[in-house]
N, CA, C and O atoms as a MOPAC input file, in Angstrom:
PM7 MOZYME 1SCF
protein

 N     -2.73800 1    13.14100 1   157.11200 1
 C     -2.90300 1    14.15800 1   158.11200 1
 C     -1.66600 1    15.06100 1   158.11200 1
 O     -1.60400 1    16.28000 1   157.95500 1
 N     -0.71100 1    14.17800 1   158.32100 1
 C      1.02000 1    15.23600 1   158.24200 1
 C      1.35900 1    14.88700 1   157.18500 1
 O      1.98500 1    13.83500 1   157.05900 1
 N      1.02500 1    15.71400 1   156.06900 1
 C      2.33300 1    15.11700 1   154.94400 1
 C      3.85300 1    16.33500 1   154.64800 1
 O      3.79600 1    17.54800 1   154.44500 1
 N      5.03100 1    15.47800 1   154.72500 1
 C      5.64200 1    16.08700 1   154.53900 1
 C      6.49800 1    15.86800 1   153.38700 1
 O      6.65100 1    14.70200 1   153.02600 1
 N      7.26400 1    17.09100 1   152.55200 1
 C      7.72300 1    17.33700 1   151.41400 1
 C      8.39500 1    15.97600 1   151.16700 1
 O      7.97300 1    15.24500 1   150.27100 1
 N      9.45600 1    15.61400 1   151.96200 1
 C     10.20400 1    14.33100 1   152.02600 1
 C      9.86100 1    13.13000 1   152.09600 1
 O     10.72500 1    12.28700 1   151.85400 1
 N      8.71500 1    12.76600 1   152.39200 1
 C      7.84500 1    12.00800 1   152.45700 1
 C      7.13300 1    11.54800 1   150.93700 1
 O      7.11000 1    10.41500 1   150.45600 1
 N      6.58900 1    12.76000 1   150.38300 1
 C      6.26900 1    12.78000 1   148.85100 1
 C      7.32300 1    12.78500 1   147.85500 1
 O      6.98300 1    12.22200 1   146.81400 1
 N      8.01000 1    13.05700 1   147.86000 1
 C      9.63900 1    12.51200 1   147.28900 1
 C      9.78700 1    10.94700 1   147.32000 1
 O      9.47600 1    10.18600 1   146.40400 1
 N     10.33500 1    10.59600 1   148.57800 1
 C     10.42300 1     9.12000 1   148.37900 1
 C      8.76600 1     8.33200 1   147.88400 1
 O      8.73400 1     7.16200 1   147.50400 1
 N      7.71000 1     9.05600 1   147.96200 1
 C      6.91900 1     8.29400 1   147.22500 1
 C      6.64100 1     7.99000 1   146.20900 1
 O      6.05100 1     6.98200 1   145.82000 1
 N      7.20900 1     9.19900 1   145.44700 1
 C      7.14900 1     9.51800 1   143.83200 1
 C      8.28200 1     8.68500 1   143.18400 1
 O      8.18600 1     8.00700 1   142.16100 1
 N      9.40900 1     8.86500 1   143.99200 1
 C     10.61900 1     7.88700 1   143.66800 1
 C     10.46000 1     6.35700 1   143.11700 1
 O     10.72700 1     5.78900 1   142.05800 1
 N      9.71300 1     5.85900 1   144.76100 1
 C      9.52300 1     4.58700 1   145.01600 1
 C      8.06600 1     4.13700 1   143.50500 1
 O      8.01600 1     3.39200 1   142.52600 1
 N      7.54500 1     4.70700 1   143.89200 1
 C      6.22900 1     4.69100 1   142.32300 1
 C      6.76000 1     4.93800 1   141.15400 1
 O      6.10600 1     5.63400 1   140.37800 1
 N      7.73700 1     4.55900 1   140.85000 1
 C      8.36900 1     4.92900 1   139.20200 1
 C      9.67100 1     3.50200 1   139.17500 1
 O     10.39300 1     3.40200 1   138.18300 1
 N      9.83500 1     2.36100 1   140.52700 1
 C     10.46700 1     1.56100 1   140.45900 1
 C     10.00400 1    -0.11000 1   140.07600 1
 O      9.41400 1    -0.85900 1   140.85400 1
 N     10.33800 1    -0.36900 1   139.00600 1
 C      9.86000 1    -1.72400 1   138.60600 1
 C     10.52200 1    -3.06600 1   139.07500 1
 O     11.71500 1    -2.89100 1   139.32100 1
 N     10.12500 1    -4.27500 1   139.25800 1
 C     11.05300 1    -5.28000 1   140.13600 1
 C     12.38300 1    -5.69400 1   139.62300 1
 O     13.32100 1    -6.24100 1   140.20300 1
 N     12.15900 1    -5.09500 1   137.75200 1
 C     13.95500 1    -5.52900 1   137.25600 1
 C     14.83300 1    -4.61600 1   137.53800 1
 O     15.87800 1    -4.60300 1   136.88800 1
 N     14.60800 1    -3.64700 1   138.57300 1
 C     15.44800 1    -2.23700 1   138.96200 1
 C     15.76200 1    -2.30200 1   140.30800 1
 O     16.42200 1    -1.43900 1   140.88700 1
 N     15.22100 1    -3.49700 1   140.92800 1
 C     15.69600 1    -3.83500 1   142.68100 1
 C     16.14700 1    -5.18900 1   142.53500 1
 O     15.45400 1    -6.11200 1   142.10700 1
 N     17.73300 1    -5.29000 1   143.03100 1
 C     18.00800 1    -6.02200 1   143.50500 1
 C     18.21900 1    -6.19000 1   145.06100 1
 O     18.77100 1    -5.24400 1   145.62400 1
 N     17.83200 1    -7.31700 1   145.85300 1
 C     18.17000 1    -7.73400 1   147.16500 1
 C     19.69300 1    -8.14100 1   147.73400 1
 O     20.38400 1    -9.11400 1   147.43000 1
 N     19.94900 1    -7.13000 1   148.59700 1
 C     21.35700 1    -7.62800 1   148.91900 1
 C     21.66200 1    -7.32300 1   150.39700 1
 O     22.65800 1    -6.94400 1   151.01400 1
 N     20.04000 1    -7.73200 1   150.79500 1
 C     20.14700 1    -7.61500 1   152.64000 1
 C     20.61100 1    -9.10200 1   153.05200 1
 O     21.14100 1    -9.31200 1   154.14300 1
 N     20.40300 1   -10.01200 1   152.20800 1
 C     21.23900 1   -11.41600 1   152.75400 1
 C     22.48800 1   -11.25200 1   152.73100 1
 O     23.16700 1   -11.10400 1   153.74700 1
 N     22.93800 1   -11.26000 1   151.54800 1
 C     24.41000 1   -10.74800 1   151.25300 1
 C     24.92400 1    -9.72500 1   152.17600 1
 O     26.14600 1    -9.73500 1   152.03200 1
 N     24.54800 1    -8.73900 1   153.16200 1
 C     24.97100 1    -8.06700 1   153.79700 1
 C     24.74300 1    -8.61800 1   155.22700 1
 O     25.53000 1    -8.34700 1   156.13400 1
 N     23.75300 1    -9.32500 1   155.39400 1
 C     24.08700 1   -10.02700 1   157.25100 1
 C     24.27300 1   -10.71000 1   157.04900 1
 O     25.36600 1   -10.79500 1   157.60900 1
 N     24.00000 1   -12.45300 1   156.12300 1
 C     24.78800 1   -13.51100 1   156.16400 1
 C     25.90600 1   -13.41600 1   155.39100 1
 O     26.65600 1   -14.37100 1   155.59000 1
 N     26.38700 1   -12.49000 1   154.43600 1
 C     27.87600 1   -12.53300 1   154.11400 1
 C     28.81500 1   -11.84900 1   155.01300 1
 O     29.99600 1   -11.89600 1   154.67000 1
 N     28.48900 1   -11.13900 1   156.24000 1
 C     29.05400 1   -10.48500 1   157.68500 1
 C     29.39100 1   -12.14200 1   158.55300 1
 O     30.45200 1   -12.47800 1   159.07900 1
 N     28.24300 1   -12.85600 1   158.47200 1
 C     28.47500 1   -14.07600 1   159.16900 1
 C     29.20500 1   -14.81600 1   158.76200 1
 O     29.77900 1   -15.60900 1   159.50900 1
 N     29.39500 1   -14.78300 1   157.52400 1
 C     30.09900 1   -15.91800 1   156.57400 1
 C     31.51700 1   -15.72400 1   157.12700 1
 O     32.16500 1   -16.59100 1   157.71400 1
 N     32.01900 1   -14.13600 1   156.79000 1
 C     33.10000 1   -14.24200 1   157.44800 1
 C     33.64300 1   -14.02800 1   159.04800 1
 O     34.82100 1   -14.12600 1   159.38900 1
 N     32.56500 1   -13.72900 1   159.89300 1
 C     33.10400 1   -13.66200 1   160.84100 1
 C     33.13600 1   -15.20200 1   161.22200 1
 O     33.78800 1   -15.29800 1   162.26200 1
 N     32.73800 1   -16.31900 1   160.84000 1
 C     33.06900 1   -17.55000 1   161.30500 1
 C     34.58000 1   -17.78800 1   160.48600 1
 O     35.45500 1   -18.50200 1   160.97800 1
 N     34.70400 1   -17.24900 1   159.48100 1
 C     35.62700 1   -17.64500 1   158.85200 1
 C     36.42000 1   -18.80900 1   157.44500 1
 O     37.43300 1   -19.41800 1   157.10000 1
 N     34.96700 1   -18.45500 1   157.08500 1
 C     34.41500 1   -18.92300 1   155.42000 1
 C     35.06600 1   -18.48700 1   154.53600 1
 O     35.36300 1   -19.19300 1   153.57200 1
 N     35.52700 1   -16.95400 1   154.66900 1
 C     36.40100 1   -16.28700 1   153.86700 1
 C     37.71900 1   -16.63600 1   153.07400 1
 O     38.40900 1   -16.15000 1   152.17800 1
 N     37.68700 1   -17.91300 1   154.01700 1
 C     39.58900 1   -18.02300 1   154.14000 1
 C     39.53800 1   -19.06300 1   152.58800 1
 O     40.46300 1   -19.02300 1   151.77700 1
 N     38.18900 1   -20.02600 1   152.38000 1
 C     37.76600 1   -20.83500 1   151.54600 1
 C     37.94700 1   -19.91900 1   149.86600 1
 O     37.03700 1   -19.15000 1   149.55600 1
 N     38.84900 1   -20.05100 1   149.14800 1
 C     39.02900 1   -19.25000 1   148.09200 1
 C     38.15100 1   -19.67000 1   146.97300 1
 O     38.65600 1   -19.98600 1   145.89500 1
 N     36.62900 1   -19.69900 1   147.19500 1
 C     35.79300 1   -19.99800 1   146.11600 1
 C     34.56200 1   -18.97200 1   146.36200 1
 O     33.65300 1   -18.93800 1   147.19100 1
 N     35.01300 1   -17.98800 1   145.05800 1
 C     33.50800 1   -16.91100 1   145.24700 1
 C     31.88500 1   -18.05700 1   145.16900 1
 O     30.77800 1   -17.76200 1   145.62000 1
 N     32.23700 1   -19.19900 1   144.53600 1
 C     30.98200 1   -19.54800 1   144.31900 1
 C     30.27900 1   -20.34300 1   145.95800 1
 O     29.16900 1   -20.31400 1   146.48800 1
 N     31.36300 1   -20.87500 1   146.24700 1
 C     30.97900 1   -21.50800 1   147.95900 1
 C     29.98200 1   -20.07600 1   148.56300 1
 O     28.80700 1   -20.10500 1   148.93100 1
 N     30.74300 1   -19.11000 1   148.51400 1
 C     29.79800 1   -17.88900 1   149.47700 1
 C     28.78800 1   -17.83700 1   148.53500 1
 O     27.78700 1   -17.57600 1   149.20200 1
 N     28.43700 1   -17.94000 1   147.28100 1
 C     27.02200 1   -17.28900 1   146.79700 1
 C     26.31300 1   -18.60500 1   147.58900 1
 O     25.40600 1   -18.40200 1   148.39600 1
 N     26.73500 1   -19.79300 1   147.33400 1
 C     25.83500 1   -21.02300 1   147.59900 1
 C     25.26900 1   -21.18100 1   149.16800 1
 O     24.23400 1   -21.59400 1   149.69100 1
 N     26.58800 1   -20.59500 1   149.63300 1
 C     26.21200 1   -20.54000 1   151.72200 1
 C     25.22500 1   -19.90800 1   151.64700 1
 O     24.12900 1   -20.44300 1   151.81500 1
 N     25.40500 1   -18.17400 1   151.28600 1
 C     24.38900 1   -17.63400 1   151.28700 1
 C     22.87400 1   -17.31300 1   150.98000 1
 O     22.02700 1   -16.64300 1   151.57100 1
 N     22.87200 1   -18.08000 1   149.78800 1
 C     21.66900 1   -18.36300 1   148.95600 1
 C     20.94800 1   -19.32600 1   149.98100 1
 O     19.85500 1   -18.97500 1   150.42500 1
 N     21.41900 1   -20.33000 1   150.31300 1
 C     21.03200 1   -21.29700 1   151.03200 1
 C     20.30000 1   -20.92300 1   152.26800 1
 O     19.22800 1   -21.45900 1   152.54700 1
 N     20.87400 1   -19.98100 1   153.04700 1
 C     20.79000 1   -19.45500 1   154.61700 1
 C     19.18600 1   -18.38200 1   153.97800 1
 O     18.18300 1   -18.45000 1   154.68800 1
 N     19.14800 1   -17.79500 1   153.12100 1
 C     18.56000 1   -16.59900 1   152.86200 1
 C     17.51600 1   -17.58300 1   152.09500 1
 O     16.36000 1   -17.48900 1   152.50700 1
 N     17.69500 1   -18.31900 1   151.26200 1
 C     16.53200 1   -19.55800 1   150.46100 1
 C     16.50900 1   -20.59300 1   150.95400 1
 O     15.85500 1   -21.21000 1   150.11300 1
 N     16.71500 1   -21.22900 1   151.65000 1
 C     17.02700 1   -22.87400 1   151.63400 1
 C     15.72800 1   -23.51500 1   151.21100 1
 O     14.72300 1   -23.83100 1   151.84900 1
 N     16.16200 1   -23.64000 1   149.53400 1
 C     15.15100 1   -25.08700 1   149.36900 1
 C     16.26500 1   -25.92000 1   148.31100 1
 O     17.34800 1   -26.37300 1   148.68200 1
 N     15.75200 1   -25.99000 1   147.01300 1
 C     16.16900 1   -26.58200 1   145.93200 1
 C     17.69800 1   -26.31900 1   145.54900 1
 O     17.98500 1   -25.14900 1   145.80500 1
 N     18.48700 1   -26.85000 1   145.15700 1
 C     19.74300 1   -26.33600 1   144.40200 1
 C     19.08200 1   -25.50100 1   142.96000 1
 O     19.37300 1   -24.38300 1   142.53300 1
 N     18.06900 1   -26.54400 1   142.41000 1
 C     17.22500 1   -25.61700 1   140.93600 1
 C     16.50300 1   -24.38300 1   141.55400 1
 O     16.19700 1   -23.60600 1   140.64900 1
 N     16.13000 1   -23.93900 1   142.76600 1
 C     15.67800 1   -22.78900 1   143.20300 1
 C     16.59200 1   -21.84100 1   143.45800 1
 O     16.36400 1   -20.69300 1   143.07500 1
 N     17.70800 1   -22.13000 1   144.10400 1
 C     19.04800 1   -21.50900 1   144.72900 1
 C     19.41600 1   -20.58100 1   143.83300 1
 O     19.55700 1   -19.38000 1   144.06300 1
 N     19.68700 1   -21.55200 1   142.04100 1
 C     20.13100 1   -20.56300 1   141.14700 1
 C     19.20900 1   -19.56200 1   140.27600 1
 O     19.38200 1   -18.63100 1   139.48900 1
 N     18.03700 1   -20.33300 1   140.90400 1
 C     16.72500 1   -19.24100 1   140.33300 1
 C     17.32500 1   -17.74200 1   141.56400 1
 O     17.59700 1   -16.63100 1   141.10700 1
 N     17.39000 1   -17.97300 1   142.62600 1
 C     17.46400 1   -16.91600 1   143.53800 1
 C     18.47700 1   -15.80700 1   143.28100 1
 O     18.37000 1   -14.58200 1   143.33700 1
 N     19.72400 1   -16.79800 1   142.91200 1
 C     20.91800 1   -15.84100 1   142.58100 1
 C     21.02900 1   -15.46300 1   141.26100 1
 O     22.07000 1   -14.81800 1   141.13600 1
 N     20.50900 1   -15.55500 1   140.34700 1
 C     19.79700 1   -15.26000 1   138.99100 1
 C     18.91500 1   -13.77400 1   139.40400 1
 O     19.10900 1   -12.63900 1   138.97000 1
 N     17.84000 1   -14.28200 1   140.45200 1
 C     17.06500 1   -13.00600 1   140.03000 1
 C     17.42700 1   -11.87000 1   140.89500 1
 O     17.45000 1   -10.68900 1   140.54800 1
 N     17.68900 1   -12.31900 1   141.98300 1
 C     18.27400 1   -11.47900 1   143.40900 1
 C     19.15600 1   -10.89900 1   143.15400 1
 O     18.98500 1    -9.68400 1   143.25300 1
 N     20.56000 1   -11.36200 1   142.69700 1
 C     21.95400 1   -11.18600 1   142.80500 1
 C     22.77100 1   -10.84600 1   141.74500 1
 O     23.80800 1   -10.18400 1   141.79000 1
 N     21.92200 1   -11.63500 1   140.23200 1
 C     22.66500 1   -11.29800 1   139.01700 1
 C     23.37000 1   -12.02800 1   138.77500 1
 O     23.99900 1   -11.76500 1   137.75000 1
 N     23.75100 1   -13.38700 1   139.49800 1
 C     24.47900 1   -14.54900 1   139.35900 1
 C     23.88000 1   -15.12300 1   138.82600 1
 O     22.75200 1   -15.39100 1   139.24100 1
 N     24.58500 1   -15.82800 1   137.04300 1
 C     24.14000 1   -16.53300 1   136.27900 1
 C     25.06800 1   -18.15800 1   136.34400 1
 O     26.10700 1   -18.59800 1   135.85200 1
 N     24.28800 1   -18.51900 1   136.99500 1
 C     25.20500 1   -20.50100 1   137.18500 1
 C     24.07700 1   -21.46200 1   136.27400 1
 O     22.93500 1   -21.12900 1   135.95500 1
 N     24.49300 1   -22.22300 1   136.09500 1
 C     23.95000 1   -23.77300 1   135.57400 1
 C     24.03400 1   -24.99500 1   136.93700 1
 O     24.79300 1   -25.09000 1   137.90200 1
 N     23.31100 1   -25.50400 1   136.64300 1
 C     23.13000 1   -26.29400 1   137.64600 1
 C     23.82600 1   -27.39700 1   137.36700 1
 O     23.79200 1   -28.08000 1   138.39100 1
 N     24.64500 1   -28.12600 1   136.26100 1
 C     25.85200 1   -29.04700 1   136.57600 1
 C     26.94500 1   -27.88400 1   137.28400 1
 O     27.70100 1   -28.39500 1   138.11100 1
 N     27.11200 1   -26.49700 1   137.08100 1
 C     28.05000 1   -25.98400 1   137.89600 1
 C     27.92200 1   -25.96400 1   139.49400 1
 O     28.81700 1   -25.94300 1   140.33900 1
 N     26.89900 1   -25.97400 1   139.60300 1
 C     26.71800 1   -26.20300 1   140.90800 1
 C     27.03100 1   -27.82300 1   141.56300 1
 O     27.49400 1   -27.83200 1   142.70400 1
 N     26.77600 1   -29.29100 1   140.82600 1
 C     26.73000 1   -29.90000 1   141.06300 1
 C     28.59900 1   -30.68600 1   141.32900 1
 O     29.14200 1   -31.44100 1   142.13600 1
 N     28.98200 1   -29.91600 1   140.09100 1
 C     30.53900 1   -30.20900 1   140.03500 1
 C     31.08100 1   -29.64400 1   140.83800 1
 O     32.05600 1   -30.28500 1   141.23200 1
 N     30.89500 1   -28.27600 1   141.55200 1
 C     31.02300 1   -27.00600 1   142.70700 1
 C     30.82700 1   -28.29600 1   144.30700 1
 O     31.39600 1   -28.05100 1   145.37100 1
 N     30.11900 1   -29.31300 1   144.14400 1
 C     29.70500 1   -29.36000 1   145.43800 1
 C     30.54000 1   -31.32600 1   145.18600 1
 O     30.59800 1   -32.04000 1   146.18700 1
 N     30.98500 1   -31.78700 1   144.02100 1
 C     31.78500 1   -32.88500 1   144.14200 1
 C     33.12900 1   -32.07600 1   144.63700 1
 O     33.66000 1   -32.41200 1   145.69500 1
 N     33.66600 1   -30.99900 1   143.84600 1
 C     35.26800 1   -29.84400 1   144.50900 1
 C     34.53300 1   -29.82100 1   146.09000 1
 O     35.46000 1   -29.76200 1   146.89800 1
 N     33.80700 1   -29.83500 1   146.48400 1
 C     33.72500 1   -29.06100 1   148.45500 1
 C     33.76200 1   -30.69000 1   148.73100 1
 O     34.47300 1   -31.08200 1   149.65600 1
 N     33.26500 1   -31.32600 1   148.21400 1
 C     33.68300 1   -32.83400 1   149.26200 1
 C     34.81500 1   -32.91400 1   149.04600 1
 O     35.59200 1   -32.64000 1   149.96100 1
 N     35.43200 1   -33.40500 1   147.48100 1
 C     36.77100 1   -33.91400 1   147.13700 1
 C     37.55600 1   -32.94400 1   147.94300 1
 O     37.99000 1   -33.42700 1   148.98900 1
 N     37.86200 1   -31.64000 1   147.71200 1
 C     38.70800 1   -30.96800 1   147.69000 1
 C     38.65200 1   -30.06500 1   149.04100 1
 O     39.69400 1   -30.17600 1   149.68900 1
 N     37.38200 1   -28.92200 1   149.80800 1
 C     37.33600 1   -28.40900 1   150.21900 1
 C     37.09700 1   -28.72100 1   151.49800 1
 O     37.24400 1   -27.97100 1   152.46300 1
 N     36.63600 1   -30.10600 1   151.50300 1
 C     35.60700 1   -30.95900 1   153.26700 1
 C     36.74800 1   -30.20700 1   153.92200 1
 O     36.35400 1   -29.06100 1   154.14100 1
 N     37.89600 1   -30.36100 1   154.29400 1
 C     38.50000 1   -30.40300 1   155.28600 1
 C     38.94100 1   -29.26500 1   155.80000 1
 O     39.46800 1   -29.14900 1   156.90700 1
 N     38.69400 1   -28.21000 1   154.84000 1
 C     38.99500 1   -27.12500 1   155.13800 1
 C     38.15000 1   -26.57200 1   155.58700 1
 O     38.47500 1   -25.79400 1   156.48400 1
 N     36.87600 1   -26.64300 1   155.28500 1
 C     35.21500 1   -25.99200 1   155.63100 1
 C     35.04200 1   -26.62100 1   156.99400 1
 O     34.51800 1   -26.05600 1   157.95400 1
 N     35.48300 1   -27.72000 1   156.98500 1
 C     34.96300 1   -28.69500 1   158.64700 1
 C     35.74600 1   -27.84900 1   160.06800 1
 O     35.30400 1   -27.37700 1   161.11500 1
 N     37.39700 1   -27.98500 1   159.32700 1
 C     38.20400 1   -26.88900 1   160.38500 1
 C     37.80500 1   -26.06600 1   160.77900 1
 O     37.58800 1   -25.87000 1   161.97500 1
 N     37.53500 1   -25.15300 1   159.64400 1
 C     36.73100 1   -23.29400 1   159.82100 1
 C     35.79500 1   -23.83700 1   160.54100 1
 O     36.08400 1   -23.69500 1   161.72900 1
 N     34.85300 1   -24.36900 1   160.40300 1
 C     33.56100 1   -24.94300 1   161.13500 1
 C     34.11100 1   -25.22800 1   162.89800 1
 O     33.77800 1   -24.52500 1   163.85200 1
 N     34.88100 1   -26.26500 1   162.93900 1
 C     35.13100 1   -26.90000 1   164.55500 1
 C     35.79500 1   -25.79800 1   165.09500 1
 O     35.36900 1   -25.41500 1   166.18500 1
 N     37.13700 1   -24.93400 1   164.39200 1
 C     37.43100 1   -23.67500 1   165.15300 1
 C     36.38200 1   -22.58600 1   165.59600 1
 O     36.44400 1   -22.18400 1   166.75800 1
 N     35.68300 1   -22.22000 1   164.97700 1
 C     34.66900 1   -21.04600 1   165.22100 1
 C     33.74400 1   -21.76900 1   166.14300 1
 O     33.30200 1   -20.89500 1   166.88800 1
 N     33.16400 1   -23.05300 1   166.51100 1
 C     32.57900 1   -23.78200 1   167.42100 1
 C     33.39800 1   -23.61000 1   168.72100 1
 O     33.03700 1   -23.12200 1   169.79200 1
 N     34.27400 1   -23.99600 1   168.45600 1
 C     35.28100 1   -24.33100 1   170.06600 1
 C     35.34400 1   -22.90900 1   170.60300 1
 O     35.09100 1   -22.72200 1   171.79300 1
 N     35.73700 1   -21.66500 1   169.62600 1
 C     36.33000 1   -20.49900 1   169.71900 1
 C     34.73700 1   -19.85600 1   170.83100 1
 O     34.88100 1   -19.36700 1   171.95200 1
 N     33.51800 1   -20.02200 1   170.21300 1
 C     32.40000 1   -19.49100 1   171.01700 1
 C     32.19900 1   -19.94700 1   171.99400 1
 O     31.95700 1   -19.20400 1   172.94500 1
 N     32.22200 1   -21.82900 1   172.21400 1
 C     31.90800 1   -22.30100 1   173.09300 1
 C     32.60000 1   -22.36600 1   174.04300 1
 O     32.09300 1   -23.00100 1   174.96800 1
 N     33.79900 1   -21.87800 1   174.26200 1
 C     35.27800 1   -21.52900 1   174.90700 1
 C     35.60500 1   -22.88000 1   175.31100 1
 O     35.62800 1   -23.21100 1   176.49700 1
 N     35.91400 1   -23.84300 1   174.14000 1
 C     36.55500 1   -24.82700 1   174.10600 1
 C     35.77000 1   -25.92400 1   174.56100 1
 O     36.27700 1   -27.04600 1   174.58800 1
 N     34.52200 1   -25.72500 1   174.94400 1
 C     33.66400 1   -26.24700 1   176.12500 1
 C     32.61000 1   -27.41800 1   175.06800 1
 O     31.39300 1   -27.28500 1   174.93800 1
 N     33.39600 1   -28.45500 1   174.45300 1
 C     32.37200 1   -28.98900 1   173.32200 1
 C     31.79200 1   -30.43700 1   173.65900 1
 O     31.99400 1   -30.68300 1   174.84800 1
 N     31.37400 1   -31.10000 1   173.23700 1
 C     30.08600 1   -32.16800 1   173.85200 1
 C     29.52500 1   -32.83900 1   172.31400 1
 O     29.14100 1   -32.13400 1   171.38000 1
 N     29.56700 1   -34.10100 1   172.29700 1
 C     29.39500 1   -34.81300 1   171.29400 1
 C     27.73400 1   -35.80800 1   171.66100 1
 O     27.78000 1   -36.84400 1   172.32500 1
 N     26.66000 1   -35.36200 1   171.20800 1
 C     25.80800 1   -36.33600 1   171.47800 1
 C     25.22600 1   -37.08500 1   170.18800 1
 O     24.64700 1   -36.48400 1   169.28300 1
 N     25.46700 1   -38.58400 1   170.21100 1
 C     25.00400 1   -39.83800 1   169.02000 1
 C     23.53800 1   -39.88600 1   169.73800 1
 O     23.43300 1   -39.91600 1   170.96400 1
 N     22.63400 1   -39.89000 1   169.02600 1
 C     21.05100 1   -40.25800 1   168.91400 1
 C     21.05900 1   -41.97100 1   168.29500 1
 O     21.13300 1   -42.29000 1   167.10800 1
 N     20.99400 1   -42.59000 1   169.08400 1
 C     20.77100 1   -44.19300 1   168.38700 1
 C     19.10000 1   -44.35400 1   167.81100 1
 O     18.19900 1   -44.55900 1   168.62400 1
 N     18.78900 1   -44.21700 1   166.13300 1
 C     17.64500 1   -44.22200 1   165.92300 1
 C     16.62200 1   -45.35200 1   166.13100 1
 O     15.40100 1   -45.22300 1   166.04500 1
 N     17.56800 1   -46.93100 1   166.53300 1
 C     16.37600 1   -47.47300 1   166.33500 1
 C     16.18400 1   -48.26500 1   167.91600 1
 O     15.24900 1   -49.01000 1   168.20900 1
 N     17.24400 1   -47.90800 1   168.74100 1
 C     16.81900 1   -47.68500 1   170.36600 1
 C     16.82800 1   -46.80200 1   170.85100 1
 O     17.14200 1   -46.94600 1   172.03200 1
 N     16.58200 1   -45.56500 1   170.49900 1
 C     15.95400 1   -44.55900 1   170.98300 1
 C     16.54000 1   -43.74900 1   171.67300 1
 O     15.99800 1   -42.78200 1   172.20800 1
 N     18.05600 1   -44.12300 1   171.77100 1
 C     18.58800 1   -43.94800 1   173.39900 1
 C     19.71600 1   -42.93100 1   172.93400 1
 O     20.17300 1   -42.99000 1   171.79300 1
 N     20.10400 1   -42.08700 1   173.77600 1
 C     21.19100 1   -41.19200 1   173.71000 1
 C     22.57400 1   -41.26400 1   174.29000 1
 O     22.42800 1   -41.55200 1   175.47700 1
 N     24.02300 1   -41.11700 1   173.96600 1
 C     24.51000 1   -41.02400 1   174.40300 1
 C     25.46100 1   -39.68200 1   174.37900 1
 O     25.70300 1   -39.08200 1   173.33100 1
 N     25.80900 1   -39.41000 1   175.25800 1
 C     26.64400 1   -38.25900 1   175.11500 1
 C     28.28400 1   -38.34300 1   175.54200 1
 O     28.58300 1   -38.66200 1   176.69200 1
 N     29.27400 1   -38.04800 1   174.58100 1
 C     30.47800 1   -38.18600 1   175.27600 1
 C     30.74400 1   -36.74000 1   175.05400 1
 O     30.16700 1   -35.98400 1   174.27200 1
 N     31.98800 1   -36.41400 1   176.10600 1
 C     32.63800 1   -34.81000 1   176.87800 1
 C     33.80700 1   -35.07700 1   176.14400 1
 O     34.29200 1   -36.18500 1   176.36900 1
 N     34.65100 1   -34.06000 1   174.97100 1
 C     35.37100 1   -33.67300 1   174.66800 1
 C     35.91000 1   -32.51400 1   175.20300 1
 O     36.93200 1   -32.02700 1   174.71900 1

């Protein structure tokens, strides 16, 4: 009914684009904003942020993850790299990721934090006040 000039432009544009000519990088742009405003950043491993992110934006498989960042992102990994990537975050990184983690918790919750254990096979809850 209304067509306008600008309108037929981006259509003609968009109709001449094939899927190996778009990459996705709207995850990468709100969960890599999140990544660092919790303070993930500080973690000096480019591969930790592809994996956070992949994860938050895919979460299934580690063999899917690098299908994602393969086709999405242009990140070419192997999946023992990933696997040796995630023995370095226990061995090496737990304690640093857990910190960043409990600071950015306390920091929102204004210090205000609460520990509740679920006992699975009596059913029962307890909660202790930190």
């Amino acid at each position: 009914m209304f067509v306008f000039e600008q309108d037929t432009f981006i259509e003609s544009f968009v109709s001449e684009l094939s899927n190996i000519q778009i990459r996705t990088v709207e995850p990468e742009l709100v969960f890599g904003k999140i990544y660092d405003f919790i303070g993930y950043n500080q973690v000096d491993e480019k591969l930790f942020r592809h994996l956070v992110v992949a994860r938050l934006a895919f979460p299934l498989s580690k063999l899917k993850t690098i299908e994602y960042l393969y086709r999405y992102q242009g990140v070419i990994l192997d999946l023992n790299t990933v696997y040796r990537f995630l023995d370095k975050l226990n061995n090496e990184l737990k304690e640093q990721v857990e910190e960043i983690s409990y600071n950015h918790t306390k920091k929102i919750l204004n210090r205000n934090l609460s520990i509740v254990f679920y006992d699975m096979f009596k059913g029962s809850i307890c909660e202790v006040a930190t």
